[in-house]
C-alpha positions, 0 to 999 in steps of 0.5 A: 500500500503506497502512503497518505498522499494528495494523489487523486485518480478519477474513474469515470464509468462505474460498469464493470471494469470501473468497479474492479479499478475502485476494488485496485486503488482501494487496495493499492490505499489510493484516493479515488472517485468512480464517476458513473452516468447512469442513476443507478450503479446496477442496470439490468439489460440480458447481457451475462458475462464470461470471466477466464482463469486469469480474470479470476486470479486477479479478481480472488487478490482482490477478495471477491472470489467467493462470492463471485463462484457461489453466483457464477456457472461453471462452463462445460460441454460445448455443443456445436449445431447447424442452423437447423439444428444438426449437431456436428461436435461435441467438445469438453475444452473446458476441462482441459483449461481447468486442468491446466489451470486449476479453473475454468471459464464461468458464466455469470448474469451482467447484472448481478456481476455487477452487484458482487463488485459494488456490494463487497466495496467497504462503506468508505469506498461505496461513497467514492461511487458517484452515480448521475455524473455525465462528463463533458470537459476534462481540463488537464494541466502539469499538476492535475485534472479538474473533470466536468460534468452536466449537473454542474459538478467539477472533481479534481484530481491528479489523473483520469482513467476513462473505463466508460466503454466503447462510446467512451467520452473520455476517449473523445476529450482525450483526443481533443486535448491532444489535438489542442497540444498539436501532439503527434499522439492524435487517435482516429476520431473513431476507431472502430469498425462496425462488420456485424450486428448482435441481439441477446437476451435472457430467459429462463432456462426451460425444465426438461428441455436439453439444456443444462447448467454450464452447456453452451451450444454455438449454432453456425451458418453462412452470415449468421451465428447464434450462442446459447449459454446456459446457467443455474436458473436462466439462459442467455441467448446472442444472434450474430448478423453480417451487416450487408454493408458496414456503416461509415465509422462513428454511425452509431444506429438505434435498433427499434421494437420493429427491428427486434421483431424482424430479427425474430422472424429472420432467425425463428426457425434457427436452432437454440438447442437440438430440441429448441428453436428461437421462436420458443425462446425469445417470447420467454425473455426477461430483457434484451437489446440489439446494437452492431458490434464494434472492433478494434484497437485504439492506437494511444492509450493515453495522453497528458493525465488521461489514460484509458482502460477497457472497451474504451481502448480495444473492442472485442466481439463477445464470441469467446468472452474476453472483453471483461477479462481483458479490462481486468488485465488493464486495470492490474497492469496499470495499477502495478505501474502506478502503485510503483511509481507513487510509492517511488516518489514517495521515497524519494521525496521523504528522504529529501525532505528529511535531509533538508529537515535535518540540515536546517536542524543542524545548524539552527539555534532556535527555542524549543518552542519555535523548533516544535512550530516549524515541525507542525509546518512542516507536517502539514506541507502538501505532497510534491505532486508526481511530476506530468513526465513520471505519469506518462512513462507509466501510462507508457509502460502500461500499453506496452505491458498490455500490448502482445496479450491484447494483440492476441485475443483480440485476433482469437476473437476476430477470428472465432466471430468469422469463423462461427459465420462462416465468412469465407468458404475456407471459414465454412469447411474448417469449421464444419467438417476439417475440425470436427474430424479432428480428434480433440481439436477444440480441447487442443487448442484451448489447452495449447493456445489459449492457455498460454495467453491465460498463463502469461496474464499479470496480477497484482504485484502489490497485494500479498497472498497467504497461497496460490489460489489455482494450481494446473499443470501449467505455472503461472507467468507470474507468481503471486506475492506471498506473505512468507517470502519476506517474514511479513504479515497480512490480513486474512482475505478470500478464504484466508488466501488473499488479503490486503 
């Protein structure tokens, strides 16, 4: 933990990947703000959630592991189905990746992953989250930031992390404080691409049909896929569409009721299980939504004392779940920069600070009275701020740290989504009859490619662990920090493993 100081970080956005960057900087003992749009911090639109191994090591240093595993399903068998419902694999990849890293995949309800991460924010850091907070200006300066907002509220402080999503305002107000400064660190003013639209929804998971907890179906077609997830008590329904043609980057269109009911009517007939089609499903709906499904990855990460983090950064189609994840690694490999930095420059400071303070001691020959008055100034004088110059080479060597992990997922993502659609010929005969003669093609590649990406993610260096909480055959990249390696101690944590 770095010490008291005047060092503020303002979070805007209070979704998931905010929420977890509030759990670091607690955990780190840096002051902070979360800024959230919406009234409410928990808004429950049909989405689920998919959280990796990597994702779950992070998320246990934090101290959210058990109650996050009580509400989450464990993902299983993977059913691989034509449109019309023929079933052409099977694959248990799953058990290979929790063989090889001591847990797998689970699946959880967006809403209530949410509610996890704000319920278990100490009171203190529950006040820290701000909702009703629409920015609209970022002021940024050599010594801090002052962030606006539509109510009339300003909120200052020393760095602004953008986690507000793939529309990100800070994204914007970032670019337009580098085109002010004339930098060469300019980003397209849209960054993503638009090559497929989405509908999802949950409903709940019919008694006696073939669909059990933890299965997932993938239904494959020529421009058109659907996924089935499935968990205790509800299921999650996506339909992935081509668009005929891509909208000009930054469109951002509005799906009406009308447009929902045509999607309907184009997929009713598509399988959902070999037993279920859409059309039994999608009147069950409990809510739901449609949008096109952005991709890419923005070219600077940051700028002055603004850096971004998340969907705000790089936009994955949700196809293999790892959009939440991969947030997750953002804010860790940020907050490892960060933690080191201050708690530099907190030393460096202290210890000019005591020299001076002991060279004017030495030499003064002042009263007992007037030596106690300058020790109680000298107390109360602010913390030097961390010079403009440190913040960049942090927000620096975190976009490099991030950069090859991200490189590839990205590409497993773009990847799976045209391979499900089966966007070319050669996409069509891989998928549907080149793999599947293949025997444990699916597990194979999980256990191989994938798990080397999910082994070599980063945690957080600042926290200390009483014990590794997922042992597999494969060793972590990157070994927790144990409270035995140097004699000291720690606060009991999740299950007595992980603590502050």
């Amino acid at each position: 933990m770095v010490p008291d100081s005047d060092f503020k970080v303002i979070v805007v956005g209070g979704g998931p990947v905010g929420l977890t960057a509030a759990h670091a900087l607690s955990k780190a003992g840096i002051d902070y703000v979360v800024l959230e749009h919406r009234r409410e911090v928990v808004i429950d639109v049909g989405a689920s959630l998919v959280v990796w191994p990597q994702g779950f090591r992070i998320l246990a240093q934090l101290g959210i592991l058990e109650p996050l595993t009580a509400l989450g399903v464990e993902l299983g068998c993977t059913r691989s189905l034509e449109l019309g419902g023929h079933k052409y694999k099977t694959s248990w990849a799953t058990e290979a990746m929790k063989k090889n890293h001591g847990i797998c995949q689970h699946v959880f309800h967006r809403a209530q992953l949410i509610q996890v991460l704000y319920d278990t924010l100490s009171a203190a850091d529950k006040a820290r989250v701000l909702t009703g907070k629409q920015v609209t200006e970022i002021e940024s300066g050599a010594d801090g930031v002052v962030v606006h907002c539509k109510d009339g509220s300003a909120h200052r402080g020393s760095m602004v992390v953008g986690a507000d999503g793939v529309h990100s305002v800070v994204r914007q107000r970032m670019r337009d404080l580098a085109l002010k400064a004339a930098s060469p660190k300019v980003n397209a003013e849209h960054p993503y691409a638009c090559e497929y639209r989405l509908f999802w929804c949950t409903f709940p998971r019919p008694a006696g049909c073939d669909l059990a907890a933890g299965d997932a179906v993938e239904i494959h077609g020529k421009d058109n896929s659907l996924q089935c997830l499935n968990g205790a008590d509800r299921s999650w329904l996506f339909i992935y569409e081509r668009l005929a043609a891509p909208p000009p980057r930054g469109t951002r269109v509005s799906y009406t009721a009308a447009d929902i009911d045509a999607l309907a009517a184009r997929n009713g007939d598509h399988a959902v299980s070999e037993t279920l089609k859409v059309r039994d499903v999608l009147p069950l709906r409990y809510s739901g939504g449609m949008s096109d499904l952005e991709e890419g990855v923005v070219e600077h990460w940051s700028f002055g004392r603004v850096v971004l983090v998340g969907d705000a950064c790089h936009k994955m189609t949700p196809n293999h779940g790892l959009g939440y994840n991969n947030g997750i690694q953002d804010v860790a490999a940020l907050l490892n920069e960060l933690h080191d930095a201050l708690r530099d420059h907190h030393t460096t400071t202290s210890s000019s600070s005591s020299s001076s303070s002991s060279s004017s001691s030495s030499s003064s020959s002042s009263s007992s009275s007037s030596s106690s008055s300058s020790s109680s100034s000298s107390s109360s004088t602010p913390t030097t701020p961390l010079p403009l110059t440190t913040l960049t080479a942090v927000f620096d060597r975190y976009q490099s740290s991030r950069s090859e992990l991200l490189a590839r997922d990205y590409a497993a993502s773009v990847a799976l989504t045209r391979a499900s659609s089966w966007h070319t010929w050669a996409d069509r005969a891989l998928d549907r009859h080149v793999f599947p003669a293949i025997p444990f093609h699916d597990e194979l590649v999980l256990a191989t490619r994938m798990s080397r990406n999910v082994a070599q993610a980063p945690v957080l260096r600042f926290v200390r662990c009483a014990a590794e909480p997922f042992v597999g055959r494969i060793k972590w990249r990157h070994a927790l920090s144990l409270e035995n390696e140097d004699g000291g101690g720690m606060e009991n944590g999740l299950l007595g493993i992980c603590g502050g």
